[in-house]
Structures are given as C-alpha cells and as structure tokens.
VOGU-3710 file (C-alpha; in Angstrom, 3 decimals, decimal comma):
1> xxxxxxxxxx> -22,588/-87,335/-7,789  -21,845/-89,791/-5,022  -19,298/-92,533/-4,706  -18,228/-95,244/-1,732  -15,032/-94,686/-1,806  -11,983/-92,165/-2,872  -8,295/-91,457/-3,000  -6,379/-88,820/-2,565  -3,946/-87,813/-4,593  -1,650/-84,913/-3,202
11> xxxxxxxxxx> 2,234/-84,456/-2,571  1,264/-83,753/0,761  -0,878/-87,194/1,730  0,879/-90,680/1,717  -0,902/-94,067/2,239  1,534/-96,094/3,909  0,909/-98,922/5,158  -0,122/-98,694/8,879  -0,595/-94,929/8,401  -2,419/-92,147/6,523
21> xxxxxxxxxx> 0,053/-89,037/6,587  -1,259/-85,932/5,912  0,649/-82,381/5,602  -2,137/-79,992/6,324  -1,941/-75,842/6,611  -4,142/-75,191/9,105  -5,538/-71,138/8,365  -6,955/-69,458/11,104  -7,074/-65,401/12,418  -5,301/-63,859/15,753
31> xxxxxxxxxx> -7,822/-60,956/16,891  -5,821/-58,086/19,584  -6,249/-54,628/20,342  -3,461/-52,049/20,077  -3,370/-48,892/19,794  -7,483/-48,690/20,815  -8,453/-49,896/17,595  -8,876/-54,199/16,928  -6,201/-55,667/15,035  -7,273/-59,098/13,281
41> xxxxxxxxxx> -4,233/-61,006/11,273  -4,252/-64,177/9,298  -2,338/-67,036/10,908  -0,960/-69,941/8,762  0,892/-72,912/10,476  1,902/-76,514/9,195  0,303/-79,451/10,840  0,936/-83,215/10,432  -1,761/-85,689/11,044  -0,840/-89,163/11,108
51> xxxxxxxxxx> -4,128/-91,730/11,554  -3,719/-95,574/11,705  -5,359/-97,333/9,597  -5,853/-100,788/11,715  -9,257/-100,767/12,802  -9,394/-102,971/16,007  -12,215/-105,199/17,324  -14,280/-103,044/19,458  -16,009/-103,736/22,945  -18,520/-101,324/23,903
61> xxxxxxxxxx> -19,544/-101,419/27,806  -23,128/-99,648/28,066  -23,783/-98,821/31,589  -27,316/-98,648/31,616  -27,216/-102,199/29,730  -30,786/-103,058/30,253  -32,814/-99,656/30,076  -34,403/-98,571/27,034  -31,727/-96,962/25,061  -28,870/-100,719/25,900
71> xxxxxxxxxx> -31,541/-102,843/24,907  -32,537/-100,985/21,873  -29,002/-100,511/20,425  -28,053/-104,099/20,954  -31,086/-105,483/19,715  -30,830/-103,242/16,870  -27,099/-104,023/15,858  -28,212/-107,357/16,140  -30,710/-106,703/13,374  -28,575/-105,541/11,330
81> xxxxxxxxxx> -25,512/-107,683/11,662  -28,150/-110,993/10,860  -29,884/-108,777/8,280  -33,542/-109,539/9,840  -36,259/-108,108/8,247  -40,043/-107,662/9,772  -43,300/-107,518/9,283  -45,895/-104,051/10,207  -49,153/-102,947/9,415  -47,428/-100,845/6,755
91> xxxxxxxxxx> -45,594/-103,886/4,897  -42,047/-105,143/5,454  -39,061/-103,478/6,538  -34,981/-104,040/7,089  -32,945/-103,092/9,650  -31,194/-100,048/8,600  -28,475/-97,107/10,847  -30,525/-94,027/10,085  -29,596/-91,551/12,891  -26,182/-92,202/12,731
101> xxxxxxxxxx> -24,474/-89,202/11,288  -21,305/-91,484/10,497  -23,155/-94,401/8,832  -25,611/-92,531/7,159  -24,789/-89,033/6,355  -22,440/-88,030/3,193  -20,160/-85,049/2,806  -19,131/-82,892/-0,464  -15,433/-83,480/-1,281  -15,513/-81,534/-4,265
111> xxxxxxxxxx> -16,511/-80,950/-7,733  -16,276/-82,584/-11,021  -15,616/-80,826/-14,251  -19,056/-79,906/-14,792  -19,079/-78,450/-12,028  -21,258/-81,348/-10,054  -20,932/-81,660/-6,423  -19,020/-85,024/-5,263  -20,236/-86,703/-1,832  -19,304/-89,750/-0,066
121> xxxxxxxxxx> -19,976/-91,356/3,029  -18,526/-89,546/6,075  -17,680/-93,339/7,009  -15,421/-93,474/4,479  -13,159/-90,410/5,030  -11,164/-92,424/7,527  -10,818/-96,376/8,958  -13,983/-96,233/11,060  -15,351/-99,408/13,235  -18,483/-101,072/11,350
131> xxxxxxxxxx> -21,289/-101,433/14,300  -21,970/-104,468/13,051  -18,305/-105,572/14,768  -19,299/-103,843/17,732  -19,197/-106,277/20,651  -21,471/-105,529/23,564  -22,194/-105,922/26,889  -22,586/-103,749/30,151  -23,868/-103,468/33,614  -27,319/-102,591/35,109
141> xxxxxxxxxx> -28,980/-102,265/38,271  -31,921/-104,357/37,031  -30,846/-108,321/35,886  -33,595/-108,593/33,476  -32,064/-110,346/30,303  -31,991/-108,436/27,337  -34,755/-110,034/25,395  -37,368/-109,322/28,787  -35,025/-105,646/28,430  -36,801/-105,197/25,101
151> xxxxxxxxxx> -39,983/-106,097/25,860  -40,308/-104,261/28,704  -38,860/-100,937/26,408  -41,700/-101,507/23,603  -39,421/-99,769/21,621  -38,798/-102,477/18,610  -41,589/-103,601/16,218  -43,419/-107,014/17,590  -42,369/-109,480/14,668  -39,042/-107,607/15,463
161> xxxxxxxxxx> -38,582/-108,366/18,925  -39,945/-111,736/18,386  -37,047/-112,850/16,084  -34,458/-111,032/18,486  -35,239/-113,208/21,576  -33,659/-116,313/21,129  -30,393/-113,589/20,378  -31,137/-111,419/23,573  -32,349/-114,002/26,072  -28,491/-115,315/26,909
171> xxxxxxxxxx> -27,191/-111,541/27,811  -27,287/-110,433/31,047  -25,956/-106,791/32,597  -23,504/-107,337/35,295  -24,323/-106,009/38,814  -23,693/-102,419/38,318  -23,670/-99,761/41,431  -26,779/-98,401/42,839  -27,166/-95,036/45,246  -30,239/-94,136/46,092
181> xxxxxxxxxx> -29,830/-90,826/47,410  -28,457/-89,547/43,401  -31,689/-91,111/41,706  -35,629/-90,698/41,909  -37,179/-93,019/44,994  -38,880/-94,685/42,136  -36,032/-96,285/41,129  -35,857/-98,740/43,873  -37,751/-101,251/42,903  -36,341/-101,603/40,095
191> xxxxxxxxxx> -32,895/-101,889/41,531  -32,291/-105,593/42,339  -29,148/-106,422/40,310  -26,525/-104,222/42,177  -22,886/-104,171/43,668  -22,197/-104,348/47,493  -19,039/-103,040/49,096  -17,102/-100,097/49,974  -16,799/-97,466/47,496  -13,020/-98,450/47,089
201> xxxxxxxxxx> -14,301/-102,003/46,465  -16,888/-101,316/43,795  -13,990/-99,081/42,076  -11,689/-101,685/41,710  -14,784/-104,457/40,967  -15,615/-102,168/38,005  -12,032/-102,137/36,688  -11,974/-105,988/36,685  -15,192/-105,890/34,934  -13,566/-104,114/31,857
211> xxxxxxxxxx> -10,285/-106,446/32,462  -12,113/-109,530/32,252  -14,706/-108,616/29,282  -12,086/-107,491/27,327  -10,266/-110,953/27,472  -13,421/-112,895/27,452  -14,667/-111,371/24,213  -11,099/-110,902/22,851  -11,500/-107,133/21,947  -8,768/-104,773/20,956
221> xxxxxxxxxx> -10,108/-101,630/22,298  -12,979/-101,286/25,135  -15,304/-97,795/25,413  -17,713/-97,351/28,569  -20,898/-95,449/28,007  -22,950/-94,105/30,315  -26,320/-94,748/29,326  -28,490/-94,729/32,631  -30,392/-92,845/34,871  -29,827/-89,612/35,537
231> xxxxxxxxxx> -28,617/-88,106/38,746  -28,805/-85,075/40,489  -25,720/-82,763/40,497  -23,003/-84,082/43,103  -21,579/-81,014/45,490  -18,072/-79,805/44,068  -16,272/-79,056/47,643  -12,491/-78,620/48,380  -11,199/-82,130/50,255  -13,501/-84,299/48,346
241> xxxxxxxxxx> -13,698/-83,930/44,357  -11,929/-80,665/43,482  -8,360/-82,244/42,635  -7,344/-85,653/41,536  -5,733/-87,000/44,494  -8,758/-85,616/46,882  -10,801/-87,215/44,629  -9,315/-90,717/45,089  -8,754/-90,182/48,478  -12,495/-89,551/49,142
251> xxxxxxxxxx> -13,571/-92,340/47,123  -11,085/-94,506/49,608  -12,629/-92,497/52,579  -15,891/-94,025/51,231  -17,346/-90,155/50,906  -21,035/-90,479/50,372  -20,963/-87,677/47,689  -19,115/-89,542/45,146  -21,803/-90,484/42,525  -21,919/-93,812/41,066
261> xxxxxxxxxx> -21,215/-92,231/37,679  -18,096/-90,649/39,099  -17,002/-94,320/40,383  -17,461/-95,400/36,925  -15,212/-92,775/35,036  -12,101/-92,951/37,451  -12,470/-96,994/37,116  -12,004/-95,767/33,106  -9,348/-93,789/33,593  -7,396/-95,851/35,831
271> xxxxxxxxxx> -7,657/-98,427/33,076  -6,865/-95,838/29,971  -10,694/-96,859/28,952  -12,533/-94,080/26,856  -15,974/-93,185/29,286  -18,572/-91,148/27,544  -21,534/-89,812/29,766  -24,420/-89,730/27,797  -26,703/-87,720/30,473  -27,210/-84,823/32,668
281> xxxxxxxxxx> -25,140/-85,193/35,854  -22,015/-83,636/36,619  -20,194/-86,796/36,459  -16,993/-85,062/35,585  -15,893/-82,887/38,815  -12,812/-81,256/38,329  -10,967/-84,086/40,029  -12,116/-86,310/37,915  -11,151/-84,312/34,436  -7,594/-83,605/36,428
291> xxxxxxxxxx> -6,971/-87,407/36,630  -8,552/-88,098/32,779  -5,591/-85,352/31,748  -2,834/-86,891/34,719  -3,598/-90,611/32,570  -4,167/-89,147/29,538  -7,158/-91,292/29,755  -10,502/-89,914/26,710  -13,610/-88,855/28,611  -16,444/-86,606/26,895
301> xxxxxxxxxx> -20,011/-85,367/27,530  -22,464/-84,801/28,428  -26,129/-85,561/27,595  -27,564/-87,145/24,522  -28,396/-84,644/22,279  -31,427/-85,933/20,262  -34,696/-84,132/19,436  -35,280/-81,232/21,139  -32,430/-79,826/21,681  -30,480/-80,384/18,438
311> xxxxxxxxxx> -33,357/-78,884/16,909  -33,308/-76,042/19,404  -29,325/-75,352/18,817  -30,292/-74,775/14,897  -33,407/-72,356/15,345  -31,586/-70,511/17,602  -28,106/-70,589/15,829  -30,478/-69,349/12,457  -32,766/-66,835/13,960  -29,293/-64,803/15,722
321> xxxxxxxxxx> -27,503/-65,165/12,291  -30,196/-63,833/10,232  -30,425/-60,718/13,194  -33,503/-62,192/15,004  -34,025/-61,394/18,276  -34,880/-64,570/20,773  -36,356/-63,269/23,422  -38,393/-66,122/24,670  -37,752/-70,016/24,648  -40,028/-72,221/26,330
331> xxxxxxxxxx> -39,510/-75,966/25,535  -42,065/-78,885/26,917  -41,881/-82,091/27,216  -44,087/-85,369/28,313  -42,747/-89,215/27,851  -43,579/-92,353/29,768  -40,556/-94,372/29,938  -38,123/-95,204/32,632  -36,157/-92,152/32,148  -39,209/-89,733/32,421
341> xxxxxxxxxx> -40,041/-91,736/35,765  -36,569/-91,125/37,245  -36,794/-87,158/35,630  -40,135/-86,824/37,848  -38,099/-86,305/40,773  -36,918/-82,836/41,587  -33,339/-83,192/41,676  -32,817/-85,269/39,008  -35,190/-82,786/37,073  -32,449/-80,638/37,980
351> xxxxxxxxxx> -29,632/-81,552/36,091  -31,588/-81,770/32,722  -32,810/-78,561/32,761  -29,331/-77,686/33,529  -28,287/-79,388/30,080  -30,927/-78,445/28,131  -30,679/-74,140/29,243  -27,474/-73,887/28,220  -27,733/-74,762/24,546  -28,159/-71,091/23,446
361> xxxxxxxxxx> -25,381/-69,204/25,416  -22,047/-69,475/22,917  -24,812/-67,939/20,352  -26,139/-64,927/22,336  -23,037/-63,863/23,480  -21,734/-64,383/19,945  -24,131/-61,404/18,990  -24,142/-57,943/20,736  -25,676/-55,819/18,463  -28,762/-57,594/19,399
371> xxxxxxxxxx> -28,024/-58,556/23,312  -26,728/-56,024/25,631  -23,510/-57,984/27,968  -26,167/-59,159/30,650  -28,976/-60,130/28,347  -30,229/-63,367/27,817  -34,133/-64,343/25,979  -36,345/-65,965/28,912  -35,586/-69,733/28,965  -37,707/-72,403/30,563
381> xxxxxxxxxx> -37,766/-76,200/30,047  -40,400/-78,379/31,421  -40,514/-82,362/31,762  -43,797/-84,234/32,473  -43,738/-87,890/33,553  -46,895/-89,455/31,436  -46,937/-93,356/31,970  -48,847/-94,478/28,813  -47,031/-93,000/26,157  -44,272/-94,722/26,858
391> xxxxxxxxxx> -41,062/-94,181/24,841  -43,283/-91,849/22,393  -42,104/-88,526/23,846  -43,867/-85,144/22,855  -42,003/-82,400/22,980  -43,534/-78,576/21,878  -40,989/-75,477/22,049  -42,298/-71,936/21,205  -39,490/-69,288/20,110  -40,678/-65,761/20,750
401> xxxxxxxxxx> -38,570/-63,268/19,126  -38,278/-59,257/18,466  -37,887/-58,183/14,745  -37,953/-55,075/12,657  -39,190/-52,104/14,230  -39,687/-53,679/17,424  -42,360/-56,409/15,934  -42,951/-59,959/17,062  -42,734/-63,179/15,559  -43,610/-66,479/16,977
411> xxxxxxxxxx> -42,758/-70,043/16,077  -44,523/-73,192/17,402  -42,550/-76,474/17,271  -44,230/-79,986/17,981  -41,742/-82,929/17,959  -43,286/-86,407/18,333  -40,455/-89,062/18,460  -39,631/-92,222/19,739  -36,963/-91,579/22,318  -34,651/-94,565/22,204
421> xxxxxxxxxx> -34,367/-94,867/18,201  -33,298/-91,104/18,185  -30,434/-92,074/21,174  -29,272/-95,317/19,778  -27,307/-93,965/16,918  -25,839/-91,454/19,021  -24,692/-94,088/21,041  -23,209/-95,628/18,162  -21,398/-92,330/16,698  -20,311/-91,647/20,152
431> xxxxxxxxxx> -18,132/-94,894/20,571  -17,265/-95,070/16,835  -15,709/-91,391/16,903  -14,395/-91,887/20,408  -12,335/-95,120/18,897  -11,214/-93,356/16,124  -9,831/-90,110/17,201  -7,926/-92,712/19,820  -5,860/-93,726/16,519  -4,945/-89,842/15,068
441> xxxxxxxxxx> -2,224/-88,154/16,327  -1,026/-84,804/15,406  2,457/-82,801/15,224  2,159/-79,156/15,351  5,288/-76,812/14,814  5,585/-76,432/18,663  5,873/-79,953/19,081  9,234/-82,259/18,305  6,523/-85,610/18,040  3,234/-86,417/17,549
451> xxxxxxxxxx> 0,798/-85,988/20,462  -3,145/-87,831/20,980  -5,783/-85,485/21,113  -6,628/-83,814/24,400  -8,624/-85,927/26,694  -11,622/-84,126/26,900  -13,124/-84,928/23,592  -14,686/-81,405/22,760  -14,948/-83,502/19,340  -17,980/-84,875/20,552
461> xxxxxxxxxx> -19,937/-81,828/20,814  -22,320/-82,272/17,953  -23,505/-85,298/19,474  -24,011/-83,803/23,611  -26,623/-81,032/24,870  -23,427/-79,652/27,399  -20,440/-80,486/25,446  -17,259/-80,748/27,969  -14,489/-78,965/26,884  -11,048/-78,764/28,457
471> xxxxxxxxxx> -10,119/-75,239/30,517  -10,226/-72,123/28,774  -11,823/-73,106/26,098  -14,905/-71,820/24,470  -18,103/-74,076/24,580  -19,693/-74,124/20,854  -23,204/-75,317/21,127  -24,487/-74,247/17,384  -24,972/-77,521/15,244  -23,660/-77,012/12,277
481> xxxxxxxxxx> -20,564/-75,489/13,745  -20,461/-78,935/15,632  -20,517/-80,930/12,624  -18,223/-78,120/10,567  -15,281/-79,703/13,336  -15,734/-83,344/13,029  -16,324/-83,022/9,205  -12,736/-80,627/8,690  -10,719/-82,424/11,020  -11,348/-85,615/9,409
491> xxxxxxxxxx> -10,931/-84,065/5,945  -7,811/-82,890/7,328  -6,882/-85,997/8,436  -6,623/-87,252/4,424  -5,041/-83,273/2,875  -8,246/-82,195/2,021  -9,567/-77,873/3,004  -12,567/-77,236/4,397  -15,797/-76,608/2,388  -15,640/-73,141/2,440
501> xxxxxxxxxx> -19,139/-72,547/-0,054  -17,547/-69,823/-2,015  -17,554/-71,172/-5,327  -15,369/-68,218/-6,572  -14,704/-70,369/-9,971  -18,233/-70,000/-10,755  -18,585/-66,317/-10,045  -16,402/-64,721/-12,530  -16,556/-64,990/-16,157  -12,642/-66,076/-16,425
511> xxx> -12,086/-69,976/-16,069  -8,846/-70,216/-13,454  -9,735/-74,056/-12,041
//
C-alpha cells in the first residue's frame, strides 16, 4: 500500500501552526561492568522535538560550479523544474530525481488491518525543500558558462543539452580561489577564473559572495557545497590550524597551509552558512570544527559516497553479520573526467584512498569473534586516470573472505556508472537534509529549552564515504545503519517508533493489535 501523504494522530503529536510537536520516548541500553561480569540496562527518557514547518526559499552555493557534478545538477534541476523531455536512440525520456534517497525512496509507516505494509515518500515525513525551488549558483576556478560547463562534462543526453543551453548560457561561476600546491599540476590550465589577494582578503571576498547572492536572488536560507577538486591532506600543526583562534590567526598571517577549502568553511561559519564538503580533503582541521561549534555554525562530510563505496559499506556490513570473514578487499577504479585527472596526482590520490579505506572499520571492530583487537582484512584501493571514457567510470572490487572450516569464498564486483548522475542527487539530499535539520530542535530532560542539533551533522553519514562526527563519538559507516538514523529521527520528529521488523502480532496465534 502506498500513499502521498499522512497524519498523525497521537496525544503526543500536535500540528500547530508554525510547528510539528512531537513527545517521543526515546529507548536505548547503558552497557557497564561491575562486579567482572557486563551489566546491560534498558534506558527510557522523554524527548520533545519541535520542527517548523515554513519551508524557506533555498540558495544553494556549489563550489565547484562549473565541473562535472555543478553543471550536471543545475542542468538537471533545470530539466525538471521546465519538465523537458528528450529524445535517444532508445525512445523518449523525462527528467526524473532517481538517486535521491529523499525524492525517490519510500518508507513503511505501518500496517493496515490486513496486515499490508503502508509506505510513503520519505519526502513527506517532514516540510522538505522541493529541488525544483532550489536556487543556484557558485564559484569556479574555470569561467566557462554553464551551458559550455555541460558540454564539456558529456554527461547529459545531446537533444538534452541542446534544449538546456539557451537556460545555462547566462550563468557564470564567480572567481573562486585557486592553490596550486593542494591540487594536481594539471589543473592549471584550467584555472583562469580565480581570486587574487591575501588569504584574509579572499576570506572576507567569499563572505560577501554569500551576502550579496543571498539578496540578489532573495533566498531565505543559503548552503555552500563543496563540489570541486580534491586536495591533498593539509598538515594539522600546533600555531596554525589546531584551535580556532590559531586558525584565524594563520589565515590573517597569510599561512600557506591553509587550503582553499578551509578558506571556504570558516567564510561559512563566520556567516552561520551550512558548508558541506563533498570530497576527500581534510578540510575540517580541528580549528576549523572548534569555530563551526564556537558559532554554532552546520558543517558535515566528507566525500560523496556514490558507487563503490556505498556498495562496499553493504557487502561488508552483510558478509560480518552473517559471520563471514573479510580478509581481503581490493577495489579498482578507471574514469576519464576532470576529477580522475586531478586524482592522477599522488597527493591528491592520497586523500581518496584515505576516504575510501576507512569504510569497513566501525564493522570489524564491531565483530571480535571473527577479528582478533589488531586485525584488519588487507585493503587496497586503486584509481586509474583513462581519458576516453570520460565520466563512464569502471570500478571492479573483489572481497576475499574465510568461511567454515577455514574455506574460501570469493566475490567479483564490476560497477559501470556514470559518475556525475550517481553524485548529483547526493548533492541534492545533502543540502535538502542539511536545510531541514536547521529547522528541528530538540528538548531533552537535561535541558530547560530546546537546543539545534550539534554542528557536525553526523546525520549526513549515509550520504559521505568518511562521515565527520563530533568528539567522542563513534563513526558508523554500515549503510543501512546510516539510513536506520535519518529514517527514525525523522519518524520521531512526527511520534512515530522505529521499524523494529518484529511483527510479534503475526507470530502468535492470539490477536492483541
């Protein structure tokens, strides 16, 4: 059974007017040792959730505006929003948001009397922003237009891209900032729409940016992106990036290792502006996440999570929780667009293979009957820069693991996808969840009012290879755990429990529901 829309109807949820109100007993377990022996006891506590129900006008600033993943999300929304259709060699097609796990996915809210599931649109759990009211624009280091943008990408269908132009060929990226020594050498000639200055200067020249776009376009609420190339790791040294106030006092200094993606989150922050970093890089030094929590200003990453590695976070999550052994993970990869180029470069290399090792960790360690403390299954990702397949990457992973009686089993995986259409509705999620945990606040009983989220928006997770969480808390890198947060929170959010799969009502002969 399926249905657009629902109400709630519970003593404990109100629909007021500006506000959804929800009285919600949030069940969880306390795990200590006393005595030598482990001691696990059920904890119940009240929580309020109060969401408002205005949805704003959104601005969405990519930065990155002009690459293949900007051009293809505009150009896409734009498809959508005008309702173009196209022709291919396979017949005619409309735009559509497949991808997007809050415009196209459903979720079970119950059962009817027969005992039918219910789903509806995750979309419609809470007041989410439509894309199609997205408005858009950004900054990139090359000035091509965004219709030339597209082109160059081949991403879009021909009779696609053809109808798009006249649309595309008025936007332009602003200047954004360029450093040569945190991207590939290949990068340079591309780079001839950038910022000049001190680094104090292109700070504040990037808050104006967000000032005056979100005046010009008359948006409510703005959300920066980070949707280009990535760089190599910046050094995390006391004096320069390892508090907030060092942090702004290097970037006045003018400190050479202060990234441009760095520049770009504390201009954010400074103006309470959500920034999402949608690659690699360790834009967030611990300066940097000090002064998001000092301004109570959102930030989350990092690194798209798309193909490969959202696949590889469920094999591995299902082969440990069925008592498989991993012992051996070897993921490959070969694309041709610009981001492959700017990958061929060592250090940039770098910081994706940082992203993409990591995936597995939370889900080893979660398992020690099968890993002893200090084991971990052999892990290697490779990335192959291969011109003329453009944004057509290949990807092949082969999962070697151990089984009964000291057997082996091997999968083979080969993933052919088009980059930038699996990335685009990320995008899009991203900045629609981003906006819309912005308007829920909660009151717990150890609080006398309600209180945001926490900046870092460990929310995000299913959507990012290396979620950021805040201190001290655990990294979850298993999917459906992921998508088990945003889904209960937000049910939450309207009184309703988590799906919990047990279906006790139909596995007893007495009727009690």
């Amino acid at each position: 059974m399926y249905a657009e829309e629902f109400i709630v109807e519970s003593p404990n949820v109100s629909y007021e007017e500006k506000h959804i109100v929800s009285k919600y007993n949030y069940q969880t377990t306390k795990v200590g040792i006393e005595n030598d022996r482990v001691v696990v006891r059920p904890v119940n506590s009240e929580v309020i959730f109060r969401t408002d129900r205005t949805v704003p006008k959104l601005g969405v600033l990519l930065v990155g505006l002009g690459g293949n993943n900007g051009s293809t999300i505009v150009a896409s929304v734009l498809a959508n929003r005008e309702g173009i259709s196209w022709e291919t060699k396979e017949g005619p097609k409309t735009p559509n948001y497949y991808g997007s796990v809050t415009q196209s996915s459903t979720i079970k809210i119950g059962s009817d009397e027969n005992g039918d599931d219910f789903h509806v649109p995750l979309k419609s759990l809470l007041p989410m922003v439509h894309p199609n009211d997205i408005e858009f624009g950004g900054w990139d280091i090359n000035g091509a237009n965004l219709a030339d943008a597209m082109e160059r990408a081949k991403v879009l269908d021909y009779d696609l891209q053809r109808q798009l132009k006249p649309f595309l060929k008025d936007i332009v990226p602003m200047p954004s900032v360029y450093d040569q020594d945190f991207v590939a050498a290949n990068q340079a000639d591309r780079a001839n729409n950038v910022l000049v200055g001190t680094k104090q200067e292109l700070l504040e020249k990037l808050r104006r940016d967000i000032r005056e776009f979100k005046i010009q376009r008359g948006v409510d609420t703005v959300i920066v992106l980070w949707t280009a190339n990535t760089e190599r790791f910046a050094e995390i040294r006391a004096g320069l990036n390892d508090t907030a106030d060092n942090l702004l006092a290097a970037i006045e200094r003018g400190e050479s290792e202060i990234s441009p993606s760095t520049l770009f989150a504390v201009a954010c922050i400074l103006e309470n502006t959500p920034y999402l970093n949608g690659s690699p890089q360790n834009t967030f030094v611990p300066g940097c996440i000090e002064l998001a929590e000092r301004h109570r200003s959102f930030i989350g990453g990092d690194d798209f999570k798309s193909g490969q590695t959202k696949m590889k976070s469920v094999m591995v999550d299902w082969l440990i929780s069925a008592g498989i052994k991993p012992t051996s993970i070897v993921s490959y990869n070969h694309l041709g667009n610009n981001d492959g180029k700017n990958l061929s470069a060592p250090q940039t290399f770098r910081s994706k293979e940082i992203s993409k090792s990591s995936v597995v960790d939370d889900m080893v360690a979660a398992n020690p009957i099968l890993y002893k403390p200090s084991e971990h299954p052999d892990h290697v990702v490779v990335i192959k820069y291969v011109p003329y397949v453009g944004d057509s990457k290949r990807a092949l992973d082969e999962y070697t693991s151990e089984i009964f009686m000291h057997g082996h089993n091997t999968v083979v995986m080969h993933n052919t996808c088009e980059d930038s259409l699996l990335a685009a509705p990320i995008i899009l999620d991203l900045v629609i969840l981003a906006e819309l945990v912005g308007r829920i606040q909660i009151k717990t009983e150890a609080s006398e009012d309600f209180e945001p989220f926490h900046p870092v928006l460990s929310i995000l997770s299913y959507l990012l290879k290396a979620p950021l969480v805040q201190r001290d808390t655990p990294v979850v890198n298993a999917l459906f755990k992921q998508r088990s947060c945003i889904e209960n929170i937000f049910k939450a959010c309207v009184g309703l429990p988590p799906e919990n799969s047990m279906l006790l009502e139909h596995k007893v002969r007495t009727k009690f529901l």
